[in-house]
Each structure stands twice: as C-alpha cells, then as structure tokens.
C-alpha positions as CSV (number, residue, x, y, z in Angstrom):
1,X,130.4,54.0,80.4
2,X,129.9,52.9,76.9
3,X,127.5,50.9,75.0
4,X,126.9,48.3,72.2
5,X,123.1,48.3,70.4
6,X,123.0,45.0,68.4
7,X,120.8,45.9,65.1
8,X,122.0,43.1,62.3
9,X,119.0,40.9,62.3
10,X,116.6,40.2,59.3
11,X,113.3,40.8,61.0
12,X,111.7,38.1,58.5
13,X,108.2,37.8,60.9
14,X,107.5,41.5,60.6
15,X,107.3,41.8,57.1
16,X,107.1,45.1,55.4
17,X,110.2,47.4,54.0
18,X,110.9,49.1,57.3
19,X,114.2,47.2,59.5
20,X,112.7,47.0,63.0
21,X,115.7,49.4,64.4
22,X,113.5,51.9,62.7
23,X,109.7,51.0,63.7
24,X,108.4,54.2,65.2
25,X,106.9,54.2,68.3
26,X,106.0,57.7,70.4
27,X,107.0,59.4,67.1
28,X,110.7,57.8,67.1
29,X,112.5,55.1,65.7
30,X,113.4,52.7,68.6
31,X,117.1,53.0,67.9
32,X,117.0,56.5,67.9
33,X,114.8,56.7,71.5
34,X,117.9,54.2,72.7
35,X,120.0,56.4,71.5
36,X,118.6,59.5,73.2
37,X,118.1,57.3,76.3
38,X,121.7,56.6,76.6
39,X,122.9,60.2,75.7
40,X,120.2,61.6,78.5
41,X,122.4,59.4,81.0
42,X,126.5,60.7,79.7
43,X,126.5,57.9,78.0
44,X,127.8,59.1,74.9
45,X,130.2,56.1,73.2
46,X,127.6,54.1,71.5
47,X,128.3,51.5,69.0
48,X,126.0,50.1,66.4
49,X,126.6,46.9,64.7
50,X,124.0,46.3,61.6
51,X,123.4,43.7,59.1
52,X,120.3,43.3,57.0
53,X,119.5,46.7,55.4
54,X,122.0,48.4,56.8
55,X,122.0,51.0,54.2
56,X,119.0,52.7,55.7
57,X,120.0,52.3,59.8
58,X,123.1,53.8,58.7
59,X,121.8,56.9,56.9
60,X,119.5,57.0,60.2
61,X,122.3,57.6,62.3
62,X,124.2,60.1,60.4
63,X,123.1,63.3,62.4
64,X,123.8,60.9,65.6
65,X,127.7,60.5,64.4
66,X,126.9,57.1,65.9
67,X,130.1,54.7,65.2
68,X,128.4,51.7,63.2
69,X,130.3,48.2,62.5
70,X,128.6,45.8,59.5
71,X,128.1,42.4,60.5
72,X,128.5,40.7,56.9
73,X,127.5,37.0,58.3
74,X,123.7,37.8,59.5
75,X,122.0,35.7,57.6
76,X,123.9,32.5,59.0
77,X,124.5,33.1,62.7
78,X,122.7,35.1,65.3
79,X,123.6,37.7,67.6
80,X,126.4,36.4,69.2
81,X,128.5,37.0,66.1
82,X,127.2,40.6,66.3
83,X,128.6,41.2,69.6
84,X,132.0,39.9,68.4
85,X,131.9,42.4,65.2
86,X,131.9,45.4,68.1
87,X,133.3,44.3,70.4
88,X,136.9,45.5,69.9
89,X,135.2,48.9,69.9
90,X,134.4,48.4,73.9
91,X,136.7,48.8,76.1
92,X,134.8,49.6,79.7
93,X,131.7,49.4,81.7
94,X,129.1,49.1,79.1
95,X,125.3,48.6,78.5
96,X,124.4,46.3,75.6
97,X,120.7,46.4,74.1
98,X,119.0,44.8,71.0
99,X,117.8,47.4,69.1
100,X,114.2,46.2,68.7
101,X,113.3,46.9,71.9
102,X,111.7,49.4,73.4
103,X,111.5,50.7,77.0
104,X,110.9,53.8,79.9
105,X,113.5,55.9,81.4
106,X,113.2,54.5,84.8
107,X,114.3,50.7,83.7
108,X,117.8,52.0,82.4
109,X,118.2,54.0,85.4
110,X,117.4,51.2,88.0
111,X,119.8,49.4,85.3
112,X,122.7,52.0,85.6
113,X,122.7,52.2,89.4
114,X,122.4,48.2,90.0
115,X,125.5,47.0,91.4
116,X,127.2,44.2,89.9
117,X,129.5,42.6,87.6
118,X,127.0,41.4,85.2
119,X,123.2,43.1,85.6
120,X,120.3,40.9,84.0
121,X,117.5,42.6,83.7
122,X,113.9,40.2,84.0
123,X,110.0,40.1,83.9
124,X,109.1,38.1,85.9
125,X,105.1,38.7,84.5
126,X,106.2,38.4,81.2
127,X,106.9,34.4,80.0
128,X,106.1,32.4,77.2
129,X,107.9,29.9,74.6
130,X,109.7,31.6,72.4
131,X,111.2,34.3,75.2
132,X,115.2,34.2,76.3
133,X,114.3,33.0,80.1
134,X,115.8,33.0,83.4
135,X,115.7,30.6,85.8
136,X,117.0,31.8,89.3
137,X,117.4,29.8,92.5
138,X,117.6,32.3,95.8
139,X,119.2,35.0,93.6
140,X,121.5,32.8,91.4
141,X,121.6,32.1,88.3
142,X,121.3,28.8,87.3
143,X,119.7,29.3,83.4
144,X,119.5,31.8,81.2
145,X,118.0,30.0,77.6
146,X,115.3,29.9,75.3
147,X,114.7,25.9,75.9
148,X,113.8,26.5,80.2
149,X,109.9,25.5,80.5
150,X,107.8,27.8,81.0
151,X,106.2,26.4,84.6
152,X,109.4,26.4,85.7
153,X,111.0,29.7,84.3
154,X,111.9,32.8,87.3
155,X,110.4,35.0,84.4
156,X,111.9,36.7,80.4
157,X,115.1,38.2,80.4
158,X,115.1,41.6,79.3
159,X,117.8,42.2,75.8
160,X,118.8,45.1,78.0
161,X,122.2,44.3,80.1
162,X,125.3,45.5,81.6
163,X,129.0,44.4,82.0
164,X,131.8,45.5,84.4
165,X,134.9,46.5,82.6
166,X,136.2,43.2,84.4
167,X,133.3,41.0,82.8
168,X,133.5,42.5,79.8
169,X,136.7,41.4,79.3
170,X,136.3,38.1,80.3
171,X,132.8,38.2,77.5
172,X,135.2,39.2,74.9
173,X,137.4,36.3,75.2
174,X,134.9,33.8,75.7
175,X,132.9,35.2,72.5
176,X,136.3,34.8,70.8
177,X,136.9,31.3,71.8
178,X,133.3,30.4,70.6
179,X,133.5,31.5,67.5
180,X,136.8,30.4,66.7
181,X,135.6,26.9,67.1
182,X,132.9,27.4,64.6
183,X,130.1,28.0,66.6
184,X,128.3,30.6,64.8
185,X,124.5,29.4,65.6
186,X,124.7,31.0,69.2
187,X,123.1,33.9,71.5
188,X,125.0,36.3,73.5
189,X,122.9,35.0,76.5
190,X,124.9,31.6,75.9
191,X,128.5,33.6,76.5
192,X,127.0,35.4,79.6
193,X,125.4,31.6,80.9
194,X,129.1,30.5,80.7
195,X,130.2,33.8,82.1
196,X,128.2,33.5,84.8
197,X,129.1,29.8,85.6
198,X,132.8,31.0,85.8
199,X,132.3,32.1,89.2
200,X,134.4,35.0,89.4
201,X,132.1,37.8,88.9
202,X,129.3,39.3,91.2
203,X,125.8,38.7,89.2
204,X,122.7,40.4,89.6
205,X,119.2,39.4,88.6
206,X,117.6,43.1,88.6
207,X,113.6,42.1,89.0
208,X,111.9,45.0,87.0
209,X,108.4,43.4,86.6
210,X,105.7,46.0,86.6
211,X,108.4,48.5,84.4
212,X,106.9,49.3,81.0
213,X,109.2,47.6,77.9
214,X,108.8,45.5,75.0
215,X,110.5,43.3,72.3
216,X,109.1,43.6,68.8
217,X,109.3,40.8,67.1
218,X,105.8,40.6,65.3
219,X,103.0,42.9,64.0
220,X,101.4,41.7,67.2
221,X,104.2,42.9,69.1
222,X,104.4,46.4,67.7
223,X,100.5,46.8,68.0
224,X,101.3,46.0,72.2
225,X,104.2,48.1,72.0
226,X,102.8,51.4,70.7
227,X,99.4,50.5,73.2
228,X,101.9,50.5,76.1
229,X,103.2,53.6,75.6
230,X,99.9,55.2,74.2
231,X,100.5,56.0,70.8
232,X,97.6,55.3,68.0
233,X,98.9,52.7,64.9
C-alpha cells in the first residue's frame, strides 16, 4: 500500500508565516504525525506533492526521505491538479490525505481494513457550508460536493480516502482526461463523483462519526483542533 498527502495549497485564511502542513498540534507538525501514522501501519511509499512554500515542507521532510513532487500551478487550480502532479508516482492500493488535517489512530485503521474499491470516509455530526459533503441514499453514493445543502447532506466527507489498485487506475485516467480539457478549477472529490458514477467499482461510505479528526482551515479551526486532542495554544 502506498500513499499520496496533497500539501500545495496557499492557506491564505490562516495567516501567519507557518504553511499549515506544518501547524503543530500534540507537539508535531500534522504532516509529520501523517507521516508517522502511515509508517506505524507498513505503509512506507509516501508521496508529497507541495506548492506554496514549499521550501520549508521540503526541508521538513528531509530526515523522512519522503519523495516530494512541486506542483508549480497552485495558485490557479486546486487540488485536483495536485493529485495529477503525483500521481505517476502511485502505482497500487493507496491512501490519499490532505495534509491539513489532523486525526486518531483508530480512524486510519477502521480506514485500512474497510473493504472496498473506493473508501469515503464521513461525519455525519460534522456539516456546515463550506465542508466537501456527502449525500448517501441506502449506502450509495449519489453526491459528493461542496454545493449539496446542508438539510439535506448524509454528513462532511473526511480528506482522508482510499483507492483499489483497480480504482486507482481508473482515477488516474480520468484526472488526465480532466485536465487535458482545461479544467484546472476542480477537486479530486469531482474525479472520485465521476468515478463512482462509473459503476464498476465497489464503494464504501465508512461512517466514522464520533472518531476524533479535524480540517484546519482557520485560526478557529486550529484552536478546535489542538482542544480535541488536549494540547494548550
């Protein structure tokens, strides 16, 4: 099993000199806790793909001889053109996480063992505007977006997922065909929505609410974050 962390973004609403890959929280950066969380579990093929600052992830990584890709085009497209800059560095089963996230042991393990082609990850306590959201009907997926209302939403989508060698193959081509038709604006939730709608793989919608995780995207965020796991500001 391999993995992809996707760490380009600007992280314009935190402010402040520190890239959110490298926030500490429980004494760590969060890339580096991914990193050790992955490792703790064989998985030892972990590829990093950075963008704004990535001067200072990439000297963060050195004593993790972590293989890093630079995705040059991160000011003008989101994270779907991340996934493509990697991707040729993939090539099996594979977990793919957002590096500003942050997360306990037991989510990646319940991850790991889920069976499935494609494994989504959701909260279903979790839900508000701006969060990537699922919508679910008796187990299937019928949305995964940004734009699904609220009251109607099955609950946030975790940036925490994992492809079948199969799938991932299948992800790769799509992502190529997107972005060959000069669609750079898009999430890598859109290429798993289509994957999905393809029909040919098994999907699975792992419910996880009540598991302790966050997304940092604000000061607000950070401050919940390092509450959560019980670590002072």
């Amino acid at each position: 099993m391999q993995a992809i962390i996707l760490a380009a973004g600007a992280g314009k609403r935190m402010g402040g000199s520190v890239p959110k890959p490298l926030l500490e929280i429980d004494g760590r950066p969060l890339i580096i806790r991914i990193i050790a969380q992955l490792r703790h579990h064989d998985i030892s093929e972990i590829v990093v793909v950075t963008g704004a600052r990535k001067n200072l992830i990439e000297d963060a990584l050195i004593p993790y001889h972590i293989k890093t890709v630079f995705n040059p085009f991160y000011v003008s497209s989101d994270n779907l053109v991340s996934f493509w800059m990697g991707q040729e560095h993939i090539s099996q089963t594979c977990i793919m996480a957002h590096a500003d996230i942050i997360f306990e042991d037991n989510l990646l393990e319940r991850l790991i063992a889920a069976e499935g082609d494609i494994v989504l990850p959701m909260d279903a306590s979790s839900i508000d505007e701006e969060a990537m959201k699922i919508l679910e009907v008796e187990g299937r997926l019928m949305d995964l977006s940004k734009t699904i209302p609220v009251e109607v939403a099955s609950g946030e989508s975790i940036p925490l997922m994992k492809f079948s060698y199969k799938a991932l193959q299948q992800l790769k081509a799509l992502t190529s065909n997107v972005l060959e038709s000069g669609r750079f604006g898009l999430y890598i939730d859109d290429s798993v929505l289509e994957l999905v709608q393809i029909g040919n793989f098994e999907t699975t919608i792992l419910d996880v609410t009540g598991a302790h995780w966050a997304e940092i995207d604000t000061q607000e965020d950070l401050a919940r974050a390092r509450s959560i796991f019980n670590q002072p500001r």
